[in-house]
N, CA and C atoms as a LAMMPS dump frame, in Angstrom:
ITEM: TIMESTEP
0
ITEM: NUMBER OF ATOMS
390
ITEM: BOX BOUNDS ff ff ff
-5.0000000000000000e+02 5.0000000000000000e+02
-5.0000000000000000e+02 5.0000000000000000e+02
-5.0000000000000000e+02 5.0000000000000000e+02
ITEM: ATOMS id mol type element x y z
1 1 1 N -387.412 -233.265 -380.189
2 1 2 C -386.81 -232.852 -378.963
3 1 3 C -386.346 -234.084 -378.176
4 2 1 N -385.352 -234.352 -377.748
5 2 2 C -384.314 -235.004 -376.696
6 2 3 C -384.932 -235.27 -375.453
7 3 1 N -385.061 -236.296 -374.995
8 3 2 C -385.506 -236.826 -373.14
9 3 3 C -383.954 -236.526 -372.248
10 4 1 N -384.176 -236.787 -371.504
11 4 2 C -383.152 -237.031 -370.423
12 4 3 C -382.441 -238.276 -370.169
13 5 1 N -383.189 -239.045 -370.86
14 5 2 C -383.13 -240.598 -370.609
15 5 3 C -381.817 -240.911 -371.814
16 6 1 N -381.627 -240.159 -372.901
17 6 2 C -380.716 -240.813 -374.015
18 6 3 C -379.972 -239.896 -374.661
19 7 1 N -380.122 -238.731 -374.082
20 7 2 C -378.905 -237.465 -374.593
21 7 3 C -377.988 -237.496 -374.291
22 8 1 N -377.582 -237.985 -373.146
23 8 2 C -376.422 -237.756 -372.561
24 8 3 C -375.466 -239.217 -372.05
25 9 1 N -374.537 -239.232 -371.919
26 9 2 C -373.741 -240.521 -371.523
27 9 3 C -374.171 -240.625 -369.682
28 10 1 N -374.008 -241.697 -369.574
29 10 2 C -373.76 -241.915 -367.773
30 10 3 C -373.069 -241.313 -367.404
31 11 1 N -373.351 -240.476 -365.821
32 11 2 C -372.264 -240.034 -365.05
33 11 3 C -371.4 -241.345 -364.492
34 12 1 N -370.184 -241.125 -364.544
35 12 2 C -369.181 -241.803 -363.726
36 12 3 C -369.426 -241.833 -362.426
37 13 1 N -369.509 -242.913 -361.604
38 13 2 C -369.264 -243.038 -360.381
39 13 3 C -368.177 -241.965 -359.704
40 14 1 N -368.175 -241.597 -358.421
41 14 2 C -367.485 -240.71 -357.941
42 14 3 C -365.985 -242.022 -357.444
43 15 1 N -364.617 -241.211 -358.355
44 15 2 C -363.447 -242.068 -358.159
45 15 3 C -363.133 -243.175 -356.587
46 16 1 N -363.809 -242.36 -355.348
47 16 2 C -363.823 -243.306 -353.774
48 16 3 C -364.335 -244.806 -354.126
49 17 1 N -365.276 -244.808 -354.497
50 17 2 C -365.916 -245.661 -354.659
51 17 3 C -365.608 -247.006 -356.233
52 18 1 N -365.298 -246.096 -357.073
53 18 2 C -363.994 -247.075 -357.975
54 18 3 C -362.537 -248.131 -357.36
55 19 1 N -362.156 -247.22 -356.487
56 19 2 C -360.698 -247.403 -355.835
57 19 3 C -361.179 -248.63 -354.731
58 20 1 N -362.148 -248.19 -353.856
59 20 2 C -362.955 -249.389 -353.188
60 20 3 C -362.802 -250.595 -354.054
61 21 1 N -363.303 -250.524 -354.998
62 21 2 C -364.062 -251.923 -355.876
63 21 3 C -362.69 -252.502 -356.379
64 22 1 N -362.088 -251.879 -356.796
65 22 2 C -360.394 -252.486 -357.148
66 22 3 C -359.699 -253.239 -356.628
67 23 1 N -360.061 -251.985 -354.927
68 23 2 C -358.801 -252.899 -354.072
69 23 3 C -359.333 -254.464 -353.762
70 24 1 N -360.797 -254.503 -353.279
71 24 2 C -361.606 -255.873 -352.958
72 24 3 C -361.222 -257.085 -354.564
73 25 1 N -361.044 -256.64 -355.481
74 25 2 C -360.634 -257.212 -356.578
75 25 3 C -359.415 -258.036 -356.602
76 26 1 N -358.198 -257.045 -356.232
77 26 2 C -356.959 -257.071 -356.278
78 26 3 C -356.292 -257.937 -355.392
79 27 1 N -357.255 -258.241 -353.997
80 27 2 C -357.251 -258.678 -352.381
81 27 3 C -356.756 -260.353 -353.098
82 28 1 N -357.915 -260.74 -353.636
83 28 2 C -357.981 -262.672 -353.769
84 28 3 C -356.971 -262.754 -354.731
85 29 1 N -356.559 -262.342 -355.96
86 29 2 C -356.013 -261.876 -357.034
87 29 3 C -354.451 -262.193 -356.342
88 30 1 N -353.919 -261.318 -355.352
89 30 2 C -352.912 -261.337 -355.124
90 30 3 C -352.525 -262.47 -353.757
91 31 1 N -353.538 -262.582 -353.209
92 31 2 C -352.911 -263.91 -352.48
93 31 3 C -353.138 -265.206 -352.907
94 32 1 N -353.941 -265.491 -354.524
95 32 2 C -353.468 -266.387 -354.976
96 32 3 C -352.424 -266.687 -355.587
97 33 1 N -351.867 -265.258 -356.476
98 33 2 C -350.099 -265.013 -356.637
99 33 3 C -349.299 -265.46 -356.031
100 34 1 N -349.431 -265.362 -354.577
101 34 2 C -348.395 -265.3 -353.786
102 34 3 C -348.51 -266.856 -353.657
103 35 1 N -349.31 -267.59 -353.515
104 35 2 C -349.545 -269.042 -353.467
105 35 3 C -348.896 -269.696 -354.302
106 36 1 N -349.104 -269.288 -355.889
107 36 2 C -348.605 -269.745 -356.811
108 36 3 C -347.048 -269.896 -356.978
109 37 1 N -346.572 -268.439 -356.39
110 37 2 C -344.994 -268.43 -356.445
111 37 3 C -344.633 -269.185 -355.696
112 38 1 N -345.222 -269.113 -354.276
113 38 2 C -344.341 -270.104 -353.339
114 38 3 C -344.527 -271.682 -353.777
115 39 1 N -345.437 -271.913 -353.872
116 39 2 C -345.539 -273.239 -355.244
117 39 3 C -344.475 -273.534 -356.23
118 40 1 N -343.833 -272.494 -357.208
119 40 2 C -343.205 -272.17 -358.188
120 40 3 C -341.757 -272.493 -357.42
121 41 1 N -341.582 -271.434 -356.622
122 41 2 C -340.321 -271.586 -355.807
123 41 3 C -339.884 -272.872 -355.621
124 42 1 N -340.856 -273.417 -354.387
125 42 2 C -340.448 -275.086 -353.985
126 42 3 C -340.046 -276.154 -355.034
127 43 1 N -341.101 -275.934 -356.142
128 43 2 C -340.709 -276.861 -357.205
129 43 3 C -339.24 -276.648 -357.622
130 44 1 N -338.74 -275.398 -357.969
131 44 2 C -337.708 -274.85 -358.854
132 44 3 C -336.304 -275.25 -357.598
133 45 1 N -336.598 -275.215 -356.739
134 45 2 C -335.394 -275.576 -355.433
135 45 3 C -335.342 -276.525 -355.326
136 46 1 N -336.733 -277.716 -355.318
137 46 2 C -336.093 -278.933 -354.842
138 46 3 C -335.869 -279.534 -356.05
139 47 1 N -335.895 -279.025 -357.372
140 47 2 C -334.666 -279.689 -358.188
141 47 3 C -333.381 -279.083 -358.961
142 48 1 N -333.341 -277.752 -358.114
143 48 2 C -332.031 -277.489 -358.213
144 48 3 C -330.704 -278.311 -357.839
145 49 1 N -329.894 -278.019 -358.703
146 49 2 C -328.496 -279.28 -358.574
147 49 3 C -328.604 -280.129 -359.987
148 50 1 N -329.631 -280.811 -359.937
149 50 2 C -329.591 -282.479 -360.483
150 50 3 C -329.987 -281.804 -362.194
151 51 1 N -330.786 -281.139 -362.327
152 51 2 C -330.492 -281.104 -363.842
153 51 3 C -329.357 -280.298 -364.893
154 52 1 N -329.074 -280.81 -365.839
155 52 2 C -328.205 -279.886 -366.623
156 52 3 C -328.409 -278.938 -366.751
157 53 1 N -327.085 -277.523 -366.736
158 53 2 C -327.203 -276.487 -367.106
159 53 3 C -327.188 -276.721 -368.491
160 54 1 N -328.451 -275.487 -369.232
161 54 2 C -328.53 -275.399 -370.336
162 54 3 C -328.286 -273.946 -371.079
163 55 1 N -327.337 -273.824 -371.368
164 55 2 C -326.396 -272.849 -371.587
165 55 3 C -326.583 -272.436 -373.041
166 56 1 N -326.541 -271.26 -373.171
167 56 2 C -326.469 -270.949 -374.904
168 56 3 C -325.259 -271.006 -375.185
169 57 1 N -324.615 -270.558 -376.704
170 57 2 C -323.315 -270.523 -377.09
171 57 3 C -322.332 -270.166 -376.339
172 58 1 N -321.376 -270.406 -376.078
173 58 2 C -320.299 -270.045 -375.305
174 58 3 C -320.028 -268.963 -375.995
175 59 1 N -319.136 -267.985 -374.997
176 59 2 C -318.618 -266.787 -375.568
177 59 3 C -317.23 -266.909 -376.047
178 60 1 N -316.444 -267.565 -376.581
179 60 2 C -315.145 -267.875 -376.406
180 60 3 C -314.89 -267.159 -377.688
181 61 1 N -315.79 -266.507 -378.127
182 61 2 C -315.155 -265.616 -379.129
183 61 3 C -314.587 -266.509 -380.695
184 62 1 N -315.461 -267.718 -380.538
185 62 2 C -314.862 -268.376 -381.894
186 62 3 C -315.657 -267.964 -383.136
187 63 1 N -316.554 -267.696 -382.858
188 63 2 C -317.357 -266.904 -384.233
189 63 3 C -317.362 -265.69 -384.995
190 64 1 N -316.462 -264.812 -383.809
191 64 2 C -316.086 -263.193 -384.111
192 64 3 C -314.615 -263.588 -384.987
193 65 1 N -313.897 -264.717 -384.152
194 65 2 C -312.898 -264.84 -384.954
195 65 3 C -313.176 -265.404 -386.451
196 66 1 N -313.988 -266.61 -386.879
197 66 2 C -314.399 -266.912 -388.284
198 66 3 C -315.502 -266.056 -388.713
199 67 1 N -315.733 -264.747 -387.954
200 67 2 C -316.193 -263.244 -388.97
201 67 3 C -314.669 -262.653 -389.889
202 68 1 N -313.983 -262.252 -388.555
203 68 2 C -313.031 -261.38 -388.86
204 68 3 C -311.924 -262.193 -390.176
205 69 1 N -311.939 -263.256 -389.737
206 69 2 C -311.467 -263.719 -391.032
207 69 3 C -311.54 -264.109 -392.106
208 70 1 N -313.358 -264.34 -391.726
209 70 2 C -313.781 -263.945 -393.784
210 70 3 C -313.638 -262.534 -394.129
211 71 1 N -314.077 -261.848 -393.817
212 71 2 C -313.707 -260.691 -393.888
213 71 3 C -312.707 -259.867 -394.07
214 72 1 N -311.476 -260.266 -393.855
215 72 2 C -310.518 -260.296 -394.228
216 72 3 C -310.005 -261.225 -395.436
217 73 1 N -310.211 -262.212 -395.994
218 73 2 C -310.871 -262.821 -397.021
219 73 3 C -311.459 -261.937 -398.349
220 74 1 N -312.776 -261.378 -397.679
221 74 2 C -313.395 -260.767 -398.641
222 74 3 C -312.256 -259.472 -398.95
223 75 1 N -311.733 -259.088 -398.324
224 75 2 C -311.261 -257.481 -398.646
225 75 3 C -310.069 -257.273 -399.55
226 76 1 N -309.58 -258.969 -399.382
227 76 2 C -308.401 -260.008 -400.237
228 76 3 C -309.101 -259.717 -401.696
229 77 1 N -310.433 -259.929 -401.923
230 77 2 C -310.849 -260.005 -403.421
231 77 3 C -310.533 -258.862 -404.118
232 78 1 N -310.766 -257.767 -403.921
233 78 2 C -310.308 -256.414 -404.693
234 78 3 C -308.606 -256.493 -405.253
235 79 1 N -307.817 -257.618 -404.413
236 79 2 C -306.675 -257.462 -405.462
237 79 3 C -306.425 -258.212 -406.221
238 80 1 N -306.994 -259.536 -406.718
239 80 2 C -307.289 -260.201 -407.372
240 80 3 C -307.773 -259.721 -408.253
241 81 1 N -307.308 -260.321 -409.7
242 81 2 C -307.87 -259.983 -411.343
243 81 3 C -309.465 -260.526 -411.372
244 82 1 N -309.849 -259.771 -411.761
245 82 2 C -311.688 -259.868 -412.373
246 82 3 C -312.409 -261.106 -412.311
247 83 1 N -311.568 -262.127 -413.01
248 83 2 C -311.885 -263.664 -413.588
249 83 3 C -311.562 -264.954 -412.292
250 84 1 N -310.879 -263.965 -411.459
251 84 2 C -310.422 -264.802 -410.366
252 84 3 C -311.093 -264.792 -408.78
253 85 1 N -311.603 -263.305 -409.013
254 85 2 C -312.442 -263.378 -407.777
255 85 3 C -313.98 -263.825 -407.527
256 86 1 N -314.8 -264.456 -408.27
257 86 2 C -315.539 -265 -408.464
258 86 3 C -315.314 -266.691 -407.863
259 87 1 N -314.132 -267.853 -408.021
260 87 2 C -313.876 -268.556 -407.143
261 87 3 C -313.282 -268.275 -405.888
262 88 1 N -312.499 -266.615 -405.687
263 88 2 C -311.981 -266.942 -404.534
264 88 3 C -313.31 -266.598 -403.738
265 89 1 N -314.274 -265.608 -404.374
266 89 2 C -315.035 -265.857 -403.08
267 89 3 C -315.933 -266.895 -402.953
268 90 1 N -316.201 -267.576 -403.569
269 90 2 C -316.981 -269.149 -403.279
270 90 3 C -315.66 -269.257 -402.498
271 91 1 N -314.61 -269.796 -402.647
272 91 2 C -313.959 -270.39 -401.983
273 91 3 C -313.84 -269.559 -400.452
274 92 1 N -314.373 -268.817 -399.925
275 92 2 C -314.11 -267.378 -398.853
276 92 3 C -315.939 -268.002 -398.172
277 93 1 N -316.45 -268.397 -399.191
278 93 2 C -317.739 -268.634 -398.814
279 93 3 C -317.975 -270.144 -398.169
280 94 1 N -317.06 -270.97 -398.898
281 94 2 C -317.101 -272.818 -398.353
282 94 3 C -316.443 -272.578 -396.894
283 95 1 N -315.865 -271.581 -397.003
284 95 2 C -314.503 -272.146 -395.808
285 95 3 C -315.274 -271.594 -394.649
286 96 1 N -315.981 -269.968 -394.73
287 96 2 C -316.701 -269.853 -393.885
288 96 3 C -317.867 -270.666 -393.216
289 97 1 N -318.692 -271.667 -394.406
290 97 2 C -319.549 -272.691 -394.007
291 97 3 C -319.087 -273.651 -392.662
292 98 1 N -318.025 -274.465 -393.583
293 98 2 C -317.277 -274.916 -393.007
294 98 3 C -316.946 -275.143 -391.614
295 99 1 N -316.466 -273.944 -391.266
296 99 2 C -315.402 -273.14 -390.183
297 99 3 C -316.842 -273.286 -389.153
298 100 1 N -317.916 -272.338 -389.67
299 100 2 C -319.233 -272.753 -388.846
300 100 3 C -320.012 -274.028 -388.436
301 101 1 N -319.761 -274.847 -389.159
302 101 2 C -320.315 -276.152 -389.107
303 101 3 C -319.475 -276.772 -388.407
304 102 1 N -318.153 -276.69 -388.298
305 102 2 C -317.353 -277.304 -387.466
306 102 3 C -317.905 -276.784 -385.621
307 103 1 N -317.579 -275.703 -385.771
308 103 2 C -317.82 -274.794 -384.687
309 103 3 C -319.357 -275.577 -383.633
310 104 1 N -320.561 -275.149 -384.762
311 104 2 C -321.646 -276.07 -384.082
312 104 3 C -321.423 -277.181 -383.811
313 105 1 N -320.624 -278.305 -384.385
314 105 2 C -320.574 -279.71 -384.107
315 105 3 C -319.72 -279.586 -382.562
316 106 1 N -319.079 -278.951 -382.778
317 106 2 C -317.923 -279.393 -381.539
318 106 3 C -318.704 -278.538 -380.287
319 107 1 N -319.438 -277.924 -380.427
320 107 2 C -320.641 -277.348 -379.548
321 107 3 C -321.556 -278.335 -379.438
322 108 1 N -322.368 -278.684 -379.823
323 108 2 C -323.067 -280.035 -380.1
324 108 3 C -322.334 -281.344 -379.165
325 109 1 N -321.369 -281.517 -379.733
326 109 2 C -320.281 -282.696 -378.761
327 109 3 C -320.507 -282.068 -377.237
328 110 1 N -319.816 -281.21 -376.919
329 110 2 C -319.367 -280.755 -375.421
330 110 3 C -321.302 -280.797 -374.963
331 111 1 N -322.132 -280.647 -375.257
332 111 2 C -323.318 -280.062 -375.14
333 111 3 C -323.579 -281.881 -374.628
334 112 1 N -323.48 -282.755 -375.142
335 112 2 C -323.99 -284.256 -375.43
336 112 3 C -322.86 -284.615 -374.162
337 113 1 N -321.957 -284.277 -374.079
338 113 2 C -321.309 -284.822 -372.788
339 113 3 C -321.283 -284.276 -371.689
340 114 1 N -321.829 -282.966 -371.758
341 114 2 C -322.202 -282.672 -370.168
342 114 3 C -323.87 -283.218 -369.896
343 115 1 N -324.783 -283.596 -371.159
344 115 2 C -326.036 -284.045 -371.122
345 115 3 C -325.696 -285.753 -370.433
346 116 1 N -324.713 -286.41 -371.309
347 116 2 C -324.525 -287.918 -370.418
348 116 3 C -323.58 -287.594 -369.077
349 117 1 N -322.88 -286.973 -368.633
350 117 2 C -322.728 -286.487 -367.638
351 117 3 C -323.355 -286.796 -366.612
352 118 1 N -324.882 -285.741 -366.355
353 118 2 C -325.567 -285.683 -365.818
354 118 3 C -326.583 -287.115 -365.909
355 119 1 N -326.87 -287.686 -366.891
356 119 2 C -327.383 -288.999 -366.267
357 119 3 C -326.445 -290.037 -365.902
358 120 1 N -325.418 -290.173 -366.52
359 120 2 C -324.253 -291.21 -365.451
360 120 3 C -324.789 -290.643 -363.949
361 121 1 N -324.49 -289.179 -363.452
362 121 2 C -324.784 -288.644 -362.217
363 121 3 C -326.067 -289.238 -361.607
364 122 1 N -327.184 -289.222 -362.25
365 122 2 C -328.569 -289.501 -361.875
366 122 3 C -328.582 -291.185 -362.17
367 123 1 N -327.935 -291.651 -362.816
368 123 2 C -327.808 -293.387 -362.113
369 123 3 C -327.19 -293.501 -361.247
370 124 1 N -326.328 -292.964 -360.647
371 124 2 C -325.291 -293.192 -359.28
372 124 3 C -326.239 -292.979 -358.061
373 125 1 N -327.304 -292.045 -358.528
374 125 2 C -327.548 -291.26 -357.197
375 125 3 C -329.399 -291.822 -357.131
376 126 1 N -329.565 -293.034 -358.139
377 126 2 C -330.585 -293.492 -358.017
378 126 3 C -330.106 -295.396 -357.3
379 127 1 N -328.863 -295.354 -357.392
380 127 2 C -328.179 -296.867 -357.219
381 127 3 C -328.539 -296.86 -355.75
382 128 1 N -328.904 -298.132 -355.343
383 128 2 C -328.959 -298.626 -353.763
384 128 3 C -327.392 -298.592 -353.465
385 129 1 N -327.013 -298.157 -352.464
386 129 2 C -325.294 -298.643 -351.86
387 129 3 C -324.974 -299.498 -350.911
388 130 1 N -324.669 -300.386 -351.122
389 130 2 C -323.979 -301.156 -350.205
390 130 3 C -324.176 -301.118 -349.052
């Protein structure tokens, strides 16, 4: 036969008294948040300006264009004889490399001159003047 002591699970506290204990929780919790952001903030403003924007790929649409034109490429192979489309598409395949690798480099370039850019900028603006 069963006690009282281990049959049964704990009653739950009555929910008032949960909601109490939360909010006193939630109190320090959130005005150290708020500390932190305004912390976060100041930092993030007072060096707004001076560093480079760091930008992902440009959209200029140069990669949709060296899609659309392998692809057009590839659709070239079906009229080509049997024995022949096997180099044209390696050759459909170099040019696309290519076409991409160019693409990143000259991304890469513009990327490296708005990076010296900005420190030419940050030696000017570290120079004593006259």
């Amino acid at each position: 036969m069963e006690t009282d002591q281990g049959a049964r699970p704990a009653t739950p506290p009555p929910p008032a008294i949960l909601a109490h204990a939360t909010d006193r929780l939630s109190e320090p919790t959130a005005a150290l948040r708020g500390q932190f952001h305004s912390a976060a903030s100041l930092e993030v403003t007072r060096w707004s300006g001076l560093c480079p924007i760091l930008e992902g790929p440009a959209e200029d649409g140069a990669e949709a264009a060296i899609a659309a034109e392998y692809q057009q490429r590839i659709a070239g192979l079906r009229r080509l004889r049997r024995p022949e489309r096997a180099a044209a598409l390696r050759a459909a395949r170099d040019w696309r490399a290519s076409a991409l690798k160019a693409l990143r480099q000259k991304r890469e370039n513009e990327r490296y001159a708005r990076h010296a850019h900005w420190r030419w900028q940050m030696q000017q603006l570290r120079m004593p003047k006259p």
